[in-house]
C-alpha positions as CSV (number, residue, x, y, z in Angstrom):
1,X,97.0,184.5,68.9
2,X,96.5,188.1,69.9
3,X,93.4,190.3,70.4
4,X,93.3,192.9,67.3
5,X,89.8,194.6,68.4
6,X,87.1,194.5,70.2
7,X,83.8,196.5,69.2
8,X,80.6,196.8,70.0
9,X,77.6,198.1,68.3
10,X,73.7,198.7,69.3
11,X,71.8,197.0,66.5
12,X,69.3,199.6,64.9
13,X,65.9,199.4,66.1
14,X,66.9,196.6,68.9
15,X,68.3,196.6,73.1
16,X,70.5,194.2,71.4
17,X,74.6,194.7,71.3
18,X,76.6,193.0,68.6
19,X,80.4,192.4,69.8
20,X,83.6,191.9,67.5
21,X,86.6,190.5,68.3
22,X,89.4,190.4,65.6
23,X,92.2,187.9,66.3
24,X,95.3,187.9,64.2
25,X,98.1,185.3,64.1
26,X,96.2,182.4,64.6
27,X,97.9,179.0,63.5
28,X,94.9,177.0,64.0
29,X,91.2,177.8,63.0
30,X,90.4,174.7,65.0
31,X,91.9,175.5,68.4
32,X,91.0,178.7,68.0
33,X,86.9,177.2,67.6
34,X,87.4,175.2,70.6
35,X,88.8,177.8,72.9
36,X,85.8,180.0,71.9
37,X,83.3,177.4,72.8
38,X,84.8,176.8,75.6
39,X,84.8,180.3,76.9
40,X,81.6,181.3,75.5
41,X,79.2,178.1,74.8
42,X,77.9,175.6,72.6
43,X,76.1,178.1,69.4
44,X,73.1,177.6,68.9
45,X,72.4,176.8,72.3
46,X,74.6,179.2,75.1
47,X,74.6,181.7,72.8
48,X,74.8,182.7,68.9
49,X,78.3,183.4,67.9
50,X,79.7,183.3,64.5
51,X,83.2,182.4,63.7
52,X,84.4,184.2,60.7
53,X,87.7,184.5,58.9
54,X,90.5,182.3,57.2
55,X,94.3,182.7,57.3
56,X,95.6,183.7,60.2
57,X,92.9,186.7,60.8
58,X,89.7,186.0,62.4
59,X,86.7,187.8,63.9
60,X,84.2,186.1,66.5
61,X,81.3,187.8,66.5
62,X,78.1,187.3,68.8
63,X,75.0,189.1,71.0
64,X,74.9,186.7,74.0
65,X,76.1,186.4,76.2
66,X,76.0,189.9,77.0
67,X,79.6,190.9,78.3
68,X,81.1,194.8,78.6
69,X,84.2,195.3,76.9
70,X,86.1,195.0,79.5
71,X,84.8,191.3,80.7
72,X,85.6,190.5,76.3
73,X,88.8,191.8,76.8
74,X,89.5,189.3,80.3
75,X,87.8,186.1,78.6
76,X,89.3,186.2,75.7
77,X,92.2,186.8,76.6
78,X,92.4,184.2,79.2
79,X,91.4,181.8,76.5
80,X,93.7,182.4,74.1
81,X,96.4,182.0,76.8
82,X,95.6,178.3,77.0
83,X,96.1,178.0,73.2
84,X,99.9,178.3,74.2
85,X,100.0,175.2,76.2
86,X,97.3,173.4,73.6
């Protein structure tokens, strides 16, 4: 798995900021869930990220936690680097 992009957007008319991370060459949708919730949280309840994508492109997109892109770039990272030895 590798980091594609990250974004982040101020929703109109909110404080809140949506991020976007687009991951390509994924093998597995499942591992890929699983290292996700275990970086970020349960959703629904640690936060409300949205897995979105099929193939081997996928984009996880959430508002909380609230992390610059910088800190996205280090988490995400650092989880996919487990999906190596998963």
């Amino acid at each position: 798995m590798q980091i594609k992009s990250i974004e982040q957007e101020l929703i109109e008319g909110t404080e809140m900021i949506l991020t976007r991370v687009t991951l390509n060459q994924v093998n597995s949708s499942c591992i890929l869930s699983r290292l996700i919730i275990d970086t970020l949280g349960k959703p629904g309840i640690d936060n409300d990220l949205q897995l979105l994508g099929s193939g081997s492109q996928w984009e996880v997109v959430w508002t909380e936690p609230k992390l610059t892109i910088e800190q996205t770039r280090e988490i995400i990272s650092k989880a996919i680097s487990f999906a190596g030895t998963a």
